[in-house]
N, C-alpha and C positions, 0 to 999 in steps of 0.2 A: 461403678454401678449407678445407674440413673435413678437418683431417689424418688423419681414419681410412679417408676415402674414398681407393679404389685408386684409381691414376694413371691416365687414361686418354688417349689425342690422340684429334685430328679428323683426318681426310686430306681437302683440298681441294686444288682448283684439277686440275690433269693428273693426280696423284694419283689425285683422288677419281675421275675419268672414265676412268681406266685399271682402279680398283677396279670401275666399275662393269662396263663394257667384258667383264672377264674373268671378272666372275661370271654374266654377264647371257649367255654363251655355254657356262657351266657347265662350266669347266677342271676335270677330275676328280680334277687331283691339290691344287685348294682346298677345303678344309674347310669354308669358310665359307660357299660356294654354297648352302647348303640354306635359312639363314635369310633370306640377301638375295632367295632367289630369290620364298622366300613372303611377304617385304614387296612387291616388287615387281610382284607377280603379284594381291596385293590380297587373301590369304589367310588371313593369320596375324599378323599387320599393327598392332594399336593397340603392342603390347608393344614393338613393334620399334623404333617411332617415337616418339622425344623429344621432350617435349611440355614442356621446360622451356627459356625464352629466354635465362634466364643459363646456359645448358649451358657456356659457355666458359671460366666462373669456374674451370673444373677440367678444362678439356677441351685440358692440355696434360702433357707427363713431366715431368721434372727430372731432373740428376743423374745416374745410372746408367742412368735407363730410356731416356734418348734410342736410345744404340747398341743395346739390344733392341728398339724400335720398329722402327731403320729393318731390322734381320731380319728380322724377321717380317712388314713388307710385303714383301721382296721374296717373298715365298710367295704373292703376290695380283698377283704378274707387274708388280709395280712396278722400275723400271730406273731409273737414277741418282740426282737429288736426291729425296727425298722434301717433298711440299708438306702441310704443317701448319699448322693454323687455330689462331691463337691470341687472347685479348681482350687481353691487358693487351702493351702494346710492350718494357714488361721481359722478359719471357716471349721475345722472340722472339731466334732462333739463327742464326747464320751459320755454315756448314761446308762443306762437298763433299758431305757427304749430306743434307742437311736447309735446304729453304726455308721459312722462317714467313713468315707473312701475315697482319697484323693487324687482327679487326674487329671494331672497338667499337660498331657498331649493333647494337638489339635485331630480331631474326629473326623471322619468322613463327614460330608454332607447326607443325614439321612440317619443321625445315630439315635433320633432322640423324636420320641412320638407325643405331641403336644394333645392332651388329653381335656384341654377345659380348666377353666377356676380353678389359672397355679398351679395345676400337675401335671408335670410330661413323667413319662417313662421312657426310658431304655431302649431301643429297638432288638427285637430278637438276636440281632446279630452281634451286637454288640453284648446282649447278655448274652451269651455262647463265651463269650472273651472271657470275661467276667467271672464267668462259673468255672472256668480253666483254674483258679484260683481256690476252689471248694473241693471239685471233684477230681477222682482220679482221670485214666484215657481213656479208662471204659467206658465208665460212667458219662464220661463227654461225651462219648460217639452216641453211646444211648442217647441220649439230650439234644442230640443233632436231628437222628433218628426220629425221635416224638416232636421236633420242631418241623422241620419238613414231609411230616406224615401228617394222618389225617386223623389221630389217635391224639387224647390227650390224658395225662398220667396227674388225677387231680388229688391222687394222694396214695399213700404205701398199695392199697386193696383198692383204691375204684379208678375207673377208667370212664372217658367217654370216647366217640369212637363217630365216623362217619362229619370228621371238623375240616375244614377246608384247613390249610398246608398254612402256618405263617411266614416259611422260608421254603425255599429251595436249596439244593448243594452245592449248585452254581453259586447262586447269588450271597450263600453264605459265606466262600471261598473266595470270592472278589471281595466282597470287606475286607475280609480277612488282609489280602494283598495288601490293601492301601493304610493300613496299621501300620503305624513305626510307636517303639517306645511307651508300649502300654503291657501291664503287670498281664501276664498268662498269655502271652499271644505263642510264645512256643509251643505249649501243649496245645495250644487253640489249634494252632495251623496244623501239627502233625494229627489232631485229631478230627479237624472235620474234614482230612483229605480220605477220611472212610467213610464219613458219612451220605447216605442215598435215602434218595427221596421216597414219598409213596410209601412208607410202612402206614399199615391199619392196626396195628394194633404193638403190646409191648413182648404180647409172644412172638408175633413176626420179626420183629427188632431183635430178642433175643440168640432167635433159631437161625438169624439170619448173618446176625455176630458170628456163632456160634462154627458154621461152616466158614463163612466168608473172610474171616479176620487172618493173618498171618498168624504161623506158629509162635512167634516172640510175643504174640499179642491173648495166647490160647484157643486162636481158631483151627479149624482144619487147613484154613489156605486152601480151597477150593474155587476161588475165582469171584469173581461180580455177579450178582445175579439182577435180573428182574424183577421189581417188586410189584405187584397187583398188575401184570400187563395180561392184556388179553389176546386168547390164543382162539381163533379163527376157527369155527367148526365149519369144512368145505362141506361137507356132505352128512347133514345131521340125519339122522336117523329118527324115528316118530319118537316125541318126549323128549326128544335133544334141546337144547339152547344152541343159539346159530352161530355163540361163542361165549367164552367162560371167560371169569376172570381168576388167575390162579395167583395164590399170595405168594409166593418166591419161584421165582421160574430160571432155571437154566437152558435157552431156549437149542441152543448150538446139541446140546445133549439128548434134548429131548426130555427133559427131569422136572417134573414136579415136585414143589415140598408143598403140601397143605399145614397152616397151622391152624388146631382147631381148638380153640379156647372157649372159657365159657361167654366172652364179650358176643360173637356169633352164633356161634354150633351151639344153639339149645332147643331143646323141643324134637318132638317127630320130623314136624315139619324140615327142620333144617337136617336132622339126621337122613330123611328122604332125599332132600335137593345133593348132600355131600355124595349119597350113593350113585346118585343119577350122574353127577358131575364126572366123577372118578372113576365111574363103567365108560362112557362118553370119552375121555381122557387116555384110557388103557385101549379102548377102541381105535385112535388116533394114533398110538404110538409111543406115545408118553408113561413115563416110570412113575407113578406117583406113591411121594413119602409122605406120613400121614404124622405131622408132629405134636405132642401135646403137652402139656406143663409139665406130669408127670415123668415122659422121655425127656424133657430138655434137662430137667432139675439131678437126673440120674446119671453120673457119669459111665454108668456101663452098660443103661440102654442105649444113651446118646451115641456111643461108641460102636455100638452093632452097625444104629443105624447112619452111622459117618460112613463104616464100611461099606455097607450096602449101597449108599450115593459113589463113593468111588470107583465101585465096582460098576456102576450104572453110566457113570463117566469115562471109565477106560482109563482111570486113574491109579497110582498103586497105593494099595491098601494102609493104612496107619498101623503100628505097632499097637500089640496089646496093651502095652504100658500107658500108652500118650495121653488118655485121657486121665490118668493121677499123675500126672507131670507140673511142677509148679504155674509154669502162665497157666494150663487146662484150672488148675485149683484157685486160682488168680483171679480169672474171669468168670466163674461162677459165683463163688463169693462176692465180688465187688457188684456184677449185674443182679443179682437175685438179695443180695444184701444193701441194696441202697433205699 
């Protein structure tokens, strides 16, 4: 380590996903919002991004700097221990405030987002690995899901909603590839190979598990969908829009799912636009499922309304049972229980 260089940490693992989390909704009393926001947004971007693989030769404090670290994150809405990436297992600390986590592999180029005054964090993709390590597979796809959507889950009850993407599915699956010999990349890999982009919210994420997931997983196994694409109105009718955007679309079907949560669907006004839309939509040809916390959370509404998408698919029908079958019981607890 070159002793004239300043000391700087890494913040991984809940850490880094809570740094992101808080910037990526733009808390006005973090300072730091402006840089993360323009690497993340794809704007301002090579400077920001460390492009050296031994970054961790030095990318730990020592000594006095520990107890100003964990300060100064709590200014980026970090709450109890602090999770610190370190290479060498000398280097790592045990305390009430401070977990290290040791990794001795060499990283992609691009794992590590150099934030200012000695802080890098983690790049979403690499916390994706990382949290392979905390969470179940659900819960990971979840995490995938809110990373590559435009939704962010800044704590149990609140959401923000309308955030530009900090990842892709692609881009998060090509990391993934060039990983050798790092803790959680198994479940990483097998779990972001379900993750899709474009969720708005964490009931579209859910509704969208919910059919789309294999049976081993608790889904219906219904196929890939569409999320928020837009469907072309050829021939609007007067108070038509000249195209919609529908949040989970099977388009080969014809099938709509709306999910209507209270993050959008509130008010007259939007109770108006959803009627207009979905008369518009049935006028087109389109089936539309109208999904809401209450059906999702219920295994034997959700069950009608599986049937009713299969039947709308030409698909055969699910057994009565399927929906109190262990993965069905599996996946709802761990999605609604995290």
């Amino acid at each position: 380590m070159n002793p004239k260089r300043k000391k700087a940490y890494t913040l991984s693992h809940q850490s880094a996903l809570t740094c992101i989390r808080s910037m990526r909704v733009g808390d006005p009393h973090n300072l730091m919002h402006a840089p993360f926001a323009s690497w993340y947004r794809g704007l301002g971007l090579k400077p920001k991004l460390n492009r050296s693989r031994a970054v961790l030769d030095f990318a730990q404090p020592c000594g006095q700097d520990w107890d100003g670290m964990v300060e100064e994150c709590r200014y980026l809405g970090i709450e109890g221990k602090v999770d610190i990436l370190v290479k060498d297992p000398n280097d790592r600390r045990w305390g009430s405030s401070v977990n290290t986590h040791v990794c001795k592999a060499d990283l992609p180029v691009g794992s590590f987002v150099s934030l200012g005054d000695g802080l890098q964090v983690c790049a979403p993709e690499l916390v994706f690995v990382q949290m392979a390590q905390e969470l179940t597979f659900v819960q990971l796809v979840a995490l995938g899901f809110e990373l590559c959507g435009s939704y962010c889950q800044v704590d149990s009850v609140d959401e923000k909603y309308e955030l530009p993407p900090v990842l892709t599915a692609a881009r998060l699956n090509n990391y993934i590839d060039k990983l050798k010999n790092v803790q959680g990349l198994t479940l990483a890999r097998r779990a972001a190979a379900f993750v899709l982009d474009c969720s708005a919210s964490f009931l579209e994420t859910g509704s969208t598990m919910s059919f789309y997931l294999p049976h081993r997983y608790g889904g219906y196994g219904y196929g890939t969908p569409r999320l928020n694409c837009k469907i072309v109105n050829e021939s609007p009718q007067p108070g038509e829009a000249p195209d919609y955007r529908c949040d989970i679309c099977y388009p080969e079907h014809k099938l709509v799912m709306e999910a209507n949560g209270k993050g959008y669907h509130a008010g007259a006004a939007c109770d108006d636009d959803d009627i207009e839309k979905m008369a518009a939509l049935e006028r087109m040809g389109y089936k539309v499922v109208v999904i809401t916390w209450e059906r999702l959370k219920d295994p034997f509404i959700l069950h009608k309304t599986a049937v009713d998408v299969a039947k709308a698919m030409g698909r055969r029908t699910p057994d009565d049972g399927f929906c109190l079958g262990p993965e069905q019981r599996r996946l709802r607890a761990e999605l609604f229980g995290w």
